[in-house]
NUVODO-657037 format. One line per 10 residues: number of its first residue (from 1); their letters; for each residue x, y, z of N, C-alpha, C. Coordinates in nm, 2 decimals, padded with zeros to 4 digits. Example, Ala and Ser with C-alpha at 12.3 -4.5 7.8 and 13.67 -1.06 7.14 Angstrom:
1> as> 01.32/-00.57/00.78/01.23/-00.45/00.78/01.32/-00.33/00.78 ~ 01.28/-00.22/00.71/01.37/-00.11/00.71/01.29/00.00/00.79
END
This chain:
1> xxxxxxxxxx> -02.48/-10.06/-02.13/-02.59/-10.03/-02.04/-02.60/-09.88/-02.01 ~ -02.71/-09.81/-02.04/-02.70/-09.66/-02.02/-02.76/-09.62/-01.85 ~ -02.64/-09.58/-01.79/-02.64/-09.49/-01.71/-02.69/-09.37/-01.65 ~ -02.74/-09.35/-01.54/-02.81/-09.25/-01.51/-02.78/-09.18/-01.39 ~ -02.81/-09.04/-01.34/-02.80/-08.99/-01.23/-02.93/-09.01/-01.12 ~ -02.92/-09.04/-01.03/-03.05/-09.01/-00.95/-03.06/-08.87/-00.82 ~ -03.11/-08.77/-00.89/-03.03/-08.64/-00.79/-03.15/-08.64/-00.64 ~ -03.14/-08.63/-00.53/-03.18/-08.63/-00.44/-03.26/-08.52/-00.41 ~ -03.43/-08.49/-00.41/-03.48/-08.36/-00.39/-03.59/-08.42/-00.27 ~ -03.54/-08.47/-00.14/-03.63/-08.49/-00.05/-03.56/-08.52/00.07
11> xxxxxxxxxx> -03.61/-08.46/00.20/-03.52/-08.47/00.36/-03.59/-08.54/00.44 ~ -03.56/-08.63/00.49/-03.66/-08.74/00.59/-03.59/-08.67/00.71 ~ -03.72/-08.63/00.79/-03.69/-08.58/00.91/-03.80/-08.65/01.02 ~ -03.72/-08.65/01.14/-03.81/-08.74/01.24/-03.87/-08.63/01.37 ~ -04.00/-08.67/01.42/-04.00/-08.59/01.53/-04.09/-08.67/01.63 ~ -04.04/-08.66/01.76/-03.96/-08.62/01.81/-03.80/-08.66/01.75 ~ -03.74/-08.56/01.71/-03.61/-08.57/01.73/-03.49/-08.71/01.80 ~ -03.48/-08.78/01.78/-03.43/-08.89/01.86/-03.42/-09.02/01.79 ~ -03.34/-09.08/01.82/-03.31/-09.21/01.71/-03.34/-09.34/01.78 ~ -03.40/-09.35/01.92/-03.44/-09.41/02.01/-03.57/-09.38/02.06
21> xxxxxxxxxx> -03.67/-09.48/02.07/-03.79/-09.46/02.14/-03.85/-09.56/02.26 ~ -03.92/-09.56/02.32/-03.96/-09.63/02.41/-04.08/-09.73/02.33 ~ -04.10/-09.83/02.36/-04.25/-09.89/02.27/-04.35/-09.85/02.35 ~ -04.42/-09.83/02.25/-04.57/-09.75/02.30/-04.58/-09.60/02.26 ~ -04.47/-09.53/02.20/-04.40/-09.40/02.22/-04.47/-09.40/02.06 ~ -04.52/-09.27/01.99/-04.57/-09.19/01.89/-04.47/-09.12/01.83 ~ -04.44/-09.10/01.70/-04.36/-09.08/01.59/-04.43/-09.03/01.47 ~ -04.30/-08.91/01.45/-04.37/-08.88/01.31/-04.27/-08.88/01.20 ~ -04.27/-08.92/01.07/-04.16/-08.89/01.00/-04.20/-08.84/00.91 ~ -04.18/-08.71/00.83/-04.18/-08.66/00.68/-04.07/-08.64/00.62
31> xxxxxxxxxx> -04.14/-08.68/00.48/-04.04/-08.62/00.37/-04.05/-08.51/00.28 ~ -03.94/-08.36/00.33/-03.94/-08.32/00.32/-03.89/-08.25/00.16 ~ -04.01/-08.21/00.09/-03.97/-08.26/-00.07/-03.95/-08.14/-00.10 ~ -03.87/-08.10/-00.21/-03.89/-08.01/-00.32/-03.96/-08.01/-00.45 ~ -04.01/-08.14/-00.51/-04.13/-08.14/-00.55/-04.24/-08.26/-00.55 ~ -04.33/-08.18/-00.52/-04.42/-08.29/-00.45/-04.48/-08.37/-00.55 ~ -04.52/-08.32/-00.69/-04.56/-08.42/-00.81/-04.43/-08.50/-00.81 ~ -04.33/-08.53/-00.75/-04.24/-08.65/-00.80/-04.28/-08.81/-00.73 ~ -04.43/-08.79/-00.64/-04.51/-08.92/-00.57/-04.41/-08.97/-00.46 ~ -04.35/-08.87/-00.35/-04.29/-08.90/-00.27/-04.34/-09.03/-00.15
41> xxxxxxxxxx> -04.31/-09.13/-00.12/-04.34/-09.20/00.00/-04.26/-09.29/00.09 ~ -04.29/-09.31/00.18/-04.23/-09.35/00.30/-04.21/-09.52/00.27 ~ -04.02/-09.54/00.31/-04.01/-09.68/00.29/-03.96/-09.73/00.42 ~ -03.99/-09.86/00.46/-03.83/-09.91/00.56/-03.79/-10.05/00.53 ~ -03.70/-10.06/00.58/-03.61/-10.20/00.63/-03.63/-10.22/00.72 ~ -03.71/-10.33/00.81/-03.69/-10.42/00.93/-03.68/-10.54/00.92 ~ -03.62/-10.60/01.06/-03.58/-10.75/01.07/-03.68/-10.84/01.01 ~ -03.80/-10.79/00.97/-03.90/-10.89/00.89/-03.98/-10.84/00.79 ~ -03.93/-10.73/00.74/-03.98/-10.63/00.62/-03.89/-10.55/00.55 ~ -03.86/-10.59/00.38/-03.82/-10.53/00.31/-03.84/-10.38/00.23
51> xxxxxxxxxx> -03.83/-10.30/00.22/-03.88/-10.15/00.10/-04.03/-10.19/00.15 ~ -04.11/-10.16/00.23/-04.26/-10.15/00.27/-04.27/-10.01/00.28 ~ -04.40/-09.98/00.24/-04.46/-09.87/00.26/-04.52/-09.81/00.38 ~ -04.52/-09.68/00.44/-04.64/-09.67/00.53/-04.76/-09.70/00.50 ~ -04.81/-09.79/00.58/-04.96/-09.82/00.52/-05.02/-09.85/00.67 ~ -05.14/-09.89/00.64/-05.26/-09.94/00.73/-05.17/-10.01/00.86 ~ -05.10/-10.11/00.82/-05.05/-10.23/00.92/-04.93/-10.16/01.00 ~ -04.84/-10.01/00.96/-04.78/-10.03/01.07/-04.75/-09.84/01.03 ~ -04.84/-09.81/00.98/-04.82/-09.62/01.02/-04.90/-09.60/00.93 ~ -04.97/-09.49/00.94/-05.05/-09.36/00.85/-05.00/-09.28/00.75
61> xxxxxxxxxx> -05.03/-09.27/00.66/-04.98/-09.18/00.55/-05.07/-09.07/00.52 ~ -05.03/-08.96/00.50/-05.08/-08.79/00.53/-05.04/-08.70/00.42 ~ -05.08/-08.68/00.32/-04.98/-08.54/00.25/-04.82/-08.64/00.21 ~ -04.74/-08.60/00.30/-04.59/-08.65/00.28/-04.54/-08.64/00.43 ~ -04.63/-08.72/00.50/-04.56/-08.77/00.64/-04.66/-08.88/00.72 ~ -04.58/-09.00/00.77/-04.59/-09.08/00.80/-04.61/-09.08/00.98 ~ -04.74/-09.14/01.02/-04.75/-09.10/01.16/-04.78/-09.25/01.24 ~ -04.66/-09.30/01.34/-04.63/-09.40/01.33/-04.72/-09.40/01.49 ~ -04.80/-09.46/01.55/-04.90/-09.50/01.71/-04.85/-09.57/01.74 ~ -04.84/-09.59/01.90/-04.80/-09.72/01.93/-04.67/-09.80/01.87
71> xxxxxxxxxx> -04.60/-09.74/01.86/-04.46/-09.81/01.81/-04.39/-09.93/01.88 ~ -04.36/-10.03/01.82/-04.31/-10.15/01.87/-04.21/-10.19/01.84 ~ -04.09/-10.28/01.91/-03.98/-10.28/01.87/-03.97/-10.36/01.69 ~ -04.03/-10.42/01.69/-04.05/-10.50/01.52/-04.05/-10.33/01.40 ~ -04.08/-10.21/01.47/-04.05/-10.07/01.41/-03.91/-10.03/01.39 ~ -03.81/-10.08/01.47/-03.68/-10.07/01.45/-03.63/-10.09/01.30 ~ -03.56/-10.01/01.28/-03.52/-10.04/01.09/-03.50/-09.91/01.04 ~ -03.45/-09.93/00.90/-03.42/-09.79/00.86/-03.52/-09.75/00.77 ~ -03.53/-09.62/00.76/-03.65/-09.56/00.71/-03.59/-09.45/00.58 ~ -03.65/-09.40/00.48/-03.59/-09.29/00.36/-03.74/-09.29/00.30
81> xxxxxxxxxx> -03.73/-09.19/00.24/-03.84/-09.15/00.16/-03.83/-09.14/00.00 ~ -03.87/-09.24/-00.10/-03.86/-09.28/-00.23/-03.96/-09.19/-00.32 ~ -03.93/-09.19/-00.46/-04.00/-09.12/-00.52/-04.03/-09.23/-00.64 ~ -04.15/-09.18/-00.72/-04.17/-09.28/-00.83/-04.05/-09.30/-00.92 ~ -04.00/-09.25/-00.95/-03.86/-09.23/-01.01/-03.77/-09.32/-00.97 ~ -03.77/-09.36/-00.83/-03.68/-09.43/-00.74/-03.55/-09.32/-00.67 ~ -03.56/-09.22/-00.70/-03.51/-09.09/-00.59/-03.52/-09.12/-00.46 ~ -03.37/-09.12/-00.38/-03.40/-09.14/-00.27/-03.35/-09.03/-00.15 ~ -03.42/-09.00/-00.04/-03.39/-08.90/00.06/-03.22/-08.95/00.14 ~ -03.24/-08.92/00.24/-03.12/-08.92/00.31/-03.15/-09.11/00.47
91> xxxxxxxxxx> -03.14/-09.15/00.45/-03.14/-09.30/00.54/-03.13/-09.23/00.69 ~ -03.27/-09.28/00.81/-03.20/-09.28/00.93/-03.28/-09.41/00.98 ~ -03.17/-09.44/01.11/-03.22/-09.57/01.14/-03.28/-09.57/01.26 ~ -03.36/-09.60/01.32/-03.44/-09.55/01.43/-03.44/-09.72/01.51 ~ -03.49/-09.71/01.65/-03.42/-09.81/01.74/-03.56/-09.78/01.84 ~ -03.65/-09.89/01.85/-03.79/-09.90/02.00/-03.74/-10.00/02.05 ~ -03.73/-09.93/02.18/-03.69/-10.06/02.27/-03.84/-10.11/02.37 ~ -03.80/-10.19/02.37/-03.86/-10.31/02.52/-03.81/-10.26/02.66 ~ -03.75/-10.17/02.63/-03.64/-10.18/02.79/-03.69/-10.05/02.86 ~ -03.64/-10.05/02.99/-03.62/-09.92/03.03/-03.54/-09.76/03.02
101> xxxxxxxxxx> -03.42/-09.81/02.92/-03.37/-09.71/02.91/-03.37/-09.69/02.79 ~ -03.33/-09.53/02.77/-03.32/-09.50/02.62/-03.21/-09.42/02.60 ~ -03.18/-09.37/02.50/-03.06/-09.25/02.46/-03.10/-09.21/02.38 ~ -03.11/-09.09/02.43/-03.16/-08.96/02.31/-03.06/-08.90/02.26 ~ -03.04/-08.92/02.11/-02.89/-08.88/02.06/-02.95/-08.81/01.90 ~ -02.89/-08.75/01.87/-02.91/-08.66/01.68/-02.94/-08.81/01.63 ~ -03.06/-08.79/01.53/-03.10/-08.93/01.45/-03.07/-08.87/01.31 ~ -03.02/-08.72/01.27/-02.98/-08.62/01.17/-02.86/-08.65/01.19 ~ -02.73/-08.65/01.13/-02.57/-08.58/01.08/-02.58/-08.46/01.19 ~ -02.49/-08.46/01.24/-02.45/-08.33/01.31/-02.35/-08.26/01.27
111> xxxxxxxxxx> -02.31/-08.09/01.25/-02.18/-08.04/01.18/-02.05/-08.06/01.26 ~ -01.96/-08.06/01.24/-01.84/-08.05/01.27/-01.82/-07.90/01.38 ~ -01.83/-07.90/01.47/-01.79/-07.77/01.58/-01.95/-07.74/01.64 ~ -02.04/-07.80/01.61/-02.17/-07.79/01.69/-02.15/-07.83/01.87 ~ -02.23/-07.84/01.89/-02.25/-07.89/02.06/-02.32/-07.98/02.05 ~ -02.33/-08.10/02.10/-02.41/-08.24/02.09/-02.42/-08.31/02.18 ~ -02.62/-08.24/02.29/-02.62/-08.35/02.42/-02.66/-08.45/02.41 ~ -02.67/-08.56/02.46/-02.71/-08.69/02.50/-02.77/-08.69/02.64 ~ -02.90/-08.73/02.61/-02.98/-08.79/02.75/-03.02/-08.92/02.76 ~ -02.99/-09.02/02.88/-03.01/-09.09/02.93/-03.13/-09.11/03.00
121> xxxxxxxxxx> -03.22/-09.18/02.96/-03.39/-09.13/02.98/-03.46/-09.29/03.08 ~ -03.50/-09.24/03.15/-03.57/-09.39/03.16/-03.74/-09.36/03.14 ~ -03.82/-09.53/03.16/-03.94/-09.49/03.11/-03.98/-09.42/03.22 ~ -03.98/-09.50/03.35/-04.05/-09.42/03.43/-04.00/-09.32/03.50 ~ -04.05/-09.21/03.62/-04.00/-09.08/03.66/-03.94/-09.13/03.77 ~ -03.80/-09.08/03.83/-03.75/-08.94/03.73/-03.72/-09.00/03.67 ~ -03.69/-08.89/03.51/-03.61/-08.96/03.42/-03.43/-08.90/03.41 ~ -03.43/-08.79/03.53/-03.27/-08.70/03.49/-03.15/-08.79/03.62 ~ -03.19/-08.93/03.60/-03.10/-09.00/03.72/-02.93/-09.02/03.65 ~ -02.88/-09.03/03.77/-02.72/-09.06/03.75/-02.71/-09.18/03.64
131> xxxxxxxxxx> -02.59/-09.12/03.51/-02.60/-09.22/03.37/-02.42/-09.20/03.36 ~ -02.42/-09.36/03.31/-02.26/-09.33/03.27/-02.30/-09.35/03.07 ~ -02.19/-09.27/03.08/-02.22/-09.30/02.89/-02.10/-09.34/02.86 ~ -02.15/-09.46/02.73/-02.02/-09.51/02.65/-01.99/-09.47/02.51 ~ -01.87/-09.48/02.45/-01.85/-09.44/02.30/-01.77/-09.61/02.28 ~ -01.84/-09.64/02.20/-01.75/-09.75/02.11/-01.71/-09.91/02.24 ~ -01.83/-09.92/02.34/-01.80/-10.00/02.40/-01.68/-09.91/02.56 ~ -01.67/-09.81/02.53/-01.52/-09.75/02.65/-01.59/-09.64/02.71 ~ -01.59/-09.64/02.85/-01.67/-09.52/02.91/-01.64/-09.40/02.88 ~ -01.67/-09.26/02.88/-01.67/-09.18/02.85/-01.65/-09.07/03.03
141> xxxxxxxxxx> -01.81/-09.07/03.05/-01.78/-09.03/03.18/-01.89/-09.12/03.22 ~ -01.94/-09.05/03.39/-02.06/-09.02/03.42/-02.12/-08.92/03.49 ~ -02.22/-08.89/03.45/-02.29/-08.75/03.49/-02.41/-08.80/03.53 ~ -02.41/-08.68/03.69/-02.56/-08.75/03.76/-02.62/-08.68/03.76 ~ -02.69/-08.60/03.64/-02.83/-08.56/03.60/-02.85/-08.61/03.47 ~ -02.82/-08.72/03.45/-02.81/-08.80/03.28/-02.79/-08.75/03.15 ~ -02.75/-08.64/03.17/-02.73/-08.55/03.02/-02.59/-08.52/03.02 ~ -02.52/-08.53/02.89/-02.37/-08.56/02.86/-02.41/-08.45/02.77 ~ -02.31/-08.35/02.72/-02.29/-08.26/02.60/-02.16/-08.25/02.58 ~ -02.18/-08.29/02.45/-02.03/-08.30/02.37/-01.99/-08.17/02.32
151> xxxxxxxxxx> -01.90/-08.05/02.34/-01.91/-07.95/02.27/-01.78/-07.92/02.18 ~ -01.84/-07.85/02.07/-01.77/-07.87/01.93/-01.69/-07.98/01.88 ~ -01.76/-08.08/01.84/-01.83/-08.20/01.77/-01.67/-08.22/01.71 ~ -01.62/-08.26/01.64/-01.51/-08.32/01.54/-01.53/-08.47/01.55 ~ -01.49/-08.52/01.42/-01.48/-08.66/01.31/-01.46/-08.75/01.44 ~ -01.36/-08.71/01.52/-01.34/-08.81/01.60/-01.43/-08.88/01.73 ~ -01.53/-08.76/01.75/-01.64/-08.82/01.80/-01.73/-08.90/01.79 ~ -01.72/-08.90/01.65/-01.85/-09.01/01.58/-01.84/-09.16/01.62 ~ -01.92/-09.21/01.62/-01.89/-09.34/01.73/-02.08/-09.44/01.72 ~ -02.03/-09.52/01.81/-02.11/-09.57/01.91/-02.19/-09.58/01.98
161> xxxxxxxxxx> -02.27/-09.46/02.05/-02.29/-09.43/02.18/-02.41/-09.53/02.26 ~ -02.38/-09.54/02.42/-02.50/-09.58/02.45/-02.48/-09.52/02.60 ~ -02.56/-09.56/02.71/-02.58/-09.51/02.81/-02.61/-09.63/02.94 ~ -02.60/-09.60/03.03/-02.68/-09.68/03.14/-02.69/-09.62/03.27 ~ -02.79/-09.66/03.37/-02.86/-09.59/03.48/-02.87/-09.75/03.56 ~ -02.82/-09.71/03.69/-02.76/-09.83/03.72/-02.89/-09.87/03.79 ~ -02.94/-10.00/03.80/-03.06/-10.03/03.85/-03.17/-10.03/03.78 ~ -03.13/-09.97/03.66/-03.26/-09.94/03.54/-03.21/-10.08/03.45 ~ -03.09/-10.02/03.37/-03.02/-10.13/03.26/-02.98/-10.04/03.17 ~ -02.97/-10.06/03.07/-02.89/-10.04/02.95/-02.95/-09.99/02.82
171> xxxxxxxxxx> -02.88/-09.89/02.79/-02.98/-09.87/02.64/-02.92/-09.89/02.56 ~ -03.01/-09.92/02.43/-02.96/-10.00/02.29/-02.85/-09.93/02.23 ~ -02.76/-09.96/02.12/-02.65/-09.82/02.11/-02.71/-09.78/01.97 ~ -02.69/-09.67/01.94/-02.69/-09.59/01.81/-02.58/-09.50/01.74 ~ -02.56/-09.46/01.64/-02.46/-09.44/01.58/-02.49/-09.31/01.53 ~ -02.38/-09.22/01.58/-02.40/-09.06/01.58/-02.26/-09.03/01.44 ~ -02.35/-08.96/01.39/-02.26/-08.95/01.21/-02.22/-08.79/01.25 ~ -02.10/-08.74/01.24/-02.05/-08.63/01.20/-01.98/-08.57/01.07 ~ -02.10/-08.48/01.02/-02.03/-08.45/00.89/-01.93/-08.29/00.90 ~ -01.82/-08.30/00.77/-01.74/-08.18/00.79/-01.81/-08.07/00.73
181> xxxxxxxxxx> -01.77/-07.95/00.81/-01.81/-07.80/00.80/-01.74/-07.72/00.65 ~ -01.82/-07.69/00.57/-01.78/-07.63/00.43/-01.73/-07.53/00.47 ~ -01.61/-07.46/00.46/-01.60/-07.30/00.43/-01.57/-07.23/00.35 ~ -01.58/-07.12/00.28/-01.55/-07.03/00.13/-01.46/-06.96/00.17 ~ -01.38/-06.96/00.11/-01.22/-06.87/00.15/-01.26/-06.74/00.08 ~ -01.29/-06.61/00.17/-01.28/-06.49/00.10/-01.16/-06.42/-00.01 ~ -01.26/-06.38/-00.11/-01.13/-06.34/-00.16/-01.00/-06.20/-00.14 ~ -00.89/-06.22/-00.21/-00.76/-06.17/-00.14/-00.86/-06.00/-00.11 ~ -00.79/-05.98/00.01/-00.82/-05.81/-00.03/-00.69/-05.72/-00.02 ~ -00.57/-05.78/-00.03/-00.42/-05.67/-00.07/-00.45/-05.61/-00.20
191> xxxxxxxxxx> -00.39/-05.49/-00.23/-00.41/-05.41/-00.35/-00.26/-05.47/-00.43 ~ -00.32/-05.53/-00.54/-00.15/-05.58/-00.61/-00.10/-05.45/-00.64 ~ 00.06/-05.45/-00.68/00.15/-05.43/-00.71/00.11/-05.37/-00.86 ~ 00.18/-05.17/-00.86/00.14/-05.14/-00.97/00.24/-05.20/-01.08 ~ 00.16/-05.19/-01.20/00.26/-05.25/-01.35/00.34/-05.19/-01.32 ~ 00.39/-05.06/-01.33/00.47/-05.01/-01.37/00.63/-05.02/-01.32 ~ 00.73/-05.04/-01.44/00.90/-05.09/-01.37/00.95/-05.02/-01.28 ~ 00.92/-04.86/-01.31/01.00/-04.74/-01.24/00.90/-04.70/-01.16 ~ 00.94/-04.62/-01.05/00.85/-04.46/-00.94/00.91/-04.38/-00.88 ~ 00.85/-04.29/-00.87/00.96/-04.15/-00.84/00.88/-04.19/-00.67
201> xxxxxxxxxx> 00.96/-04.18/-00.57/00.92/-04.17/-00.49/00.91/-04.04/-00.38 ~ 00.82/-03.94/-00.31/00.84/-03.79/-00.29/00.79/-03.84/-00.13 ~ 00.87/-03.76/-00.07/00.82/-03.72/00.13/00.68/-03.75/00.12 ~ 00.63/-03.84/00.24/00.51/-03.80/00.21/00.42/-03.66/00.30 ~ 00.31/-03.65/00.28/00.29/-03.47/00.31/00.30/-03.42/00.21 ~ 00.40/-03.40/00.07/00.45/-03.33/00.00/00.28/-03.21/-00.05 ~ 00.37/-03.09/-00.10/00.21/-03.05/-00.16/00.25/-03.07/-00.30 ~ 00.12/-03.06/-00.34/00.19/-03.02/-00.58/00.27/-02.97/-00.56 ~ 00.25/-02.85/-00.56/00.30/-02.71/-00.60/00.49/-02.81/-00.59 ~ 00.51/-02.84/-00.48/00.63/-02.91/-00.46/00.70/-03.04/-00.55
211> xxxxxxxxxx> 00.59/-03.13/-00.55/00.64/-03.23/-00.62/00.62/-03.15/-00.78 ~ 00.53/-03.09/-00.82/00.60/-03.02/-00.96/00.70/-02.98/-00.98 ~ 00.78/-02.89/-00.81/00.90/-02.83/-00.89/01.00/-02.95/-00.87 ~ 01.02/-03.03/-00.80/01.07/-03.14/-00.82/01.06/-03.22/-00.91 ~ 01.00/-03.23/-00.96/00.98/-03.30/-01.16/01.05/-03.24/-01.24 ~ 01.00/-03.10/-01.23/01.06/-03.00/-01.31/01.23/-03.03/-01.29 ~ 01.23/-02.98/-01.19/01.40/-02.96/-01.14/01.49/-03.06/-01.18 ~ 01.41/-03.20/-01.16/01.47/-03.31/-01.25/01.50/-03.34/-01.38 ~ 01.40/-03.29/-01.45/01.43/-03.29/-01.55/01.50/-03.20/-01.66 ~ 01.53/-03.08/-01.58/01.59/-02.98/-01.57/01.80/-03.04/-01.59
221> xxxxxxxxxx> 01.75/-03.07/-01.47/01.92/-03.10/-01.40/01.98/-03.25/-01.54 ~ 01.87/-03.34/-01.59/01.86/-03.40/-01.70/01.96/-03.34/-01.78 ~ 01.88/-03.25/-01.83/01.90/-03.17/-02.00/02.05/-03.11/-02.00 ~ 02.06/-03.05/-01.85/02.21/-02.95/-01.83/02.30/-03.08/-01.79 ~ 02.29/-03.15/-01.76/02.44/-03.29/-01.78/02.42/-03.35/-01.91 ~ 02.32/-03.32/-01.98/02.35/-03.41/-02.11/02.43/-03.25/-02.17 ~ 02.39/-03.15/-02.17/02.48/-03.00/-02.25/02.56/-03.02/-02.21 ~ 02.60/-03.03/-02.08/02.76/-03.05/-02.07/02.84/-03.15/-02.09 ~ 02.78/-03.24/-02.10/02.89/-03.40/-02.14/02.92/-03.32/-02.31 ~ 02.79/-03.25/-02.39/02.79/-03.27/-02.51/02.96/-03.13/-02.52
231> xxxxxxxxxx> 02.93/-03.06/-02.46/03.00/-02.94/-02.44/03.17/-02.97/-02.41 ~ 03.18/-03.08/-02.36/03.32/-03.14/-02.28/03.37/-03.19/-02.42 ~ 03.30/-03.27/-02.46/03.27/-03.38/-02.59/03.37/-03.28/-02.70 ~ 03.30/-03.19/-02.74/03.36/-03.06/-02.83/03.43/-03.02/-02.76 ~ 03.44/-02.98/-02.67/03.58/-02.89/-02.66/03.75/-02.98/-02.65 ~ 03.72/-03.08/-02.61/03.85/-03.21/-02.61/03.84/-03.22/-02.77 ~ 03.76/-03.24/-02.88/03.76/-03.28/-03.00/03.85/-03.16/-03.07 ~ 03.82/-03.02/-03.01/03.92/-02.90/-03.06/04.03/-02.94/-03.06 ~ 04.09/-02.92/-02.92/04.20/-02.98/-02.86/04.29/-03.05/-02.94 ~ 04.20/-03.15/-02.97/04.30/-03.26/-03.07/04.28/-03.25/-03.19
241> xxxxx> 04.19/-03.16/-03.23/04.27/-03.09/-03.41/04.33/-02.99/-03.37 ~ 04.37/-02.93/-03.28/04.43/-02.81/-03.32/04.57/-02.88/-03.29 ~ 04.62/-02.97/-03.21/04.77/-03.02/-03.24/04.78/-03.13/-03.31 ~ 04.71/-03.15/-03.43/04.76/-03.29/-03.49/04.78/-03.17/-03.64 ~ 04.72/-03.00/-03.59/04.79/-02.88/-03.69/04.94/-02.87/-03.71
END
């Protein structure tokens, strides 16, 4: 069976921003393409709808964005943006409640070392009332102006989250994805080590004029121990012809 790649050239982005909505509450989602002849369009998954399109019965289609009125909880489901090809964008799952409360949390991946608030919202005003927030079912804290900020984000945060305002109720939970931060290791900047086996090493400060006669003088002092070994050499060699005369 032949095999294929399917490379990803499109970003489904939601706005408002938030992975939670209130019903009744207006949405927009596009996909955000690199190229637009590839017939990009809007799909979801809900409890009673498979790969559907935006269409007439439950959003608007525009260019390459989808403008959802009146949102109802039967809107809950995941959403990506497909290409003829069958190319698909990046999955987020979005959550309309019936209830009073909501949690406004990243419905995007968030990086690794970001800051990441959460608000605890209710429908009606105020909405900045005392909220306890949970991760994974286990309280976290509570803060009584409803906004929690997580600052610089790591793996271990990714979770669960939901919220509640006591007297309001509870909001649905949603699942906050943390992805890792890439970094490029610059390269070395030490100056290697020259080839070379030997080096004369001189004071530093020295001027030319100086380390010449120091070269010189070396190689000088060279020449005059090799004449002399050669000079010792011959005159011992006399020595012992003239008594073996």
């Amino acid at each position: 069976m032949k095999s294929f790649i399917v490379t990803v050239t499109a970003r489904l982005t939601v706005s408002p921003s938030s992975s939670q909505f209130f019903e009744g509450d207006s949405l927009t989602l596009s996909c955000e393409e690199d190229d637009s002849s590839a017939g990009w369009t809007l799909r979801r998954n809900t409890s009673r709808e498979q790969r559907t399109q935006c269409a007439a019965d439950w959003g608007r289609w525009s260019g390459s964005t989808c403008n959802i009125r009146n949102s109802y909880p039967l809107d809950s489901g995941v959403y990506w943006c497909e290409s003829r090809e069958g190319a698909i964008s990046n999955m987020v799952k979005l959550t309309v409640s019936g209830g009073s409360v909501i949690l406004q949390s990243p419905v995007l991946p968030v990086m690794e070392g970001d800051d990441v608030t959460l608000l605890c919202q209710t429908k009606t005003t105020p909405s900045n009332l005392p909220a306890a927030f949970y991760k994974d079912g286990s309280l976290i804290r509570k803060q009584p102006t409803g906004h929690m900020t997580i600052q610089h984000v790591s793996r271990s945060d990714e979770g669960l989250y939901k919220c509640d305002i006591s007297g309001h109720g509870e909001s649905p939970s949603s699942w906050i994805t943390v992805t890792e931060r890439h970094t490029t290791t610059p390269p070395p900047t030490s100056t290697p080590p020259p080839t070379s086996t030997s080096t004369l090493t001189f004071p530093s400060g020295s001027s030319p004029l100086l380390l010449m006669f120091l070269t010189v003088g070396s190689f000088c002092a060279g020449v005059l121990l090799v004449l002399l070994v050669l000079l010792v050499q011959r005159h011992v060699h006399r020595k012992v012809e003239g008594g073996s005369q």
